[in-house]
N, C-alpha and C positions, 0 to 999 in steps of 0.2 A: 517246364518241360526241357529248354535248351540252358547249358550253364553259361559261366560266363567269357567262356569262348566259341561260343554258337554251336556246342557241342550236344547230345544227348547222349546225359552221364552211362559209360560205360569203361569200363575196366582195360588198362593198357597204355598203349604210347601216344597222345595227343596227335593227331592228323596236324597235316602241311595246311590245309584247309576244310573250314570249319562246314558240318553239315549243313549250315543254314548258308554260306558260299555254293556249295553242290546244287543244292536244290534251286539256290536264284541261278546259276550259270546252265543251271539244265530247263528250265522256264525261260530263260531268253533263246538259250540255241532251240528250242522247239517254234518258240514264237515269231522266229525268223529263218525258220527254215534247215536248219543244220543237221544233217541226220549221220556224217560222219564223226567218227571218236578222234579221227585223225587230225581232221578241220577242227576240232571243239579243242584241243589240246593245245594251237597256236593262241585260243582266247588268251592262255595266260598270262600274255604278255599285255594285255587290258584289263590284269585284274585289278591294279591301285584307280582306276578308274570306273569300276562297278561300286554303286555301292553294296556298304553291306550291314 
C-alpha cells in the first residue's frame, strides 16, 4: 500500500513528508489535545524525534 518512502504511490513531486509522517503527527496531536494547525506546525521542530 505505502512505498518506500511512506508514500501512497501517486503521480508527481515527492512530499517534504511522507504520508505515513501525516498520519502519526495527526494521531499524536489529537491524542494530546491540539486542535490548532498553527500549534501543530511548531511540532516540526520535533520531528527527527518522532518515530517514523
Amino acid at each position: 500500500m505505502f512505498n518506500e518512502n511512506g508514500n501512497m504511490p501517486r503521480p508527481g513531486v515527492i512530499p517534504r513528508f511522507s504520508d505515513l509522517e501525516v498520519i502519526g503527527l495527526n494521531m499524536i496531536s489529537e491524542s494530546i489535545g491540539i486542535d490548532s494547525e498553527s500549534f501543530f506546525v511548531k511540532l516540526q521542530e520535533y520531528r527527527k524525534e518522532l518515530p517514523t
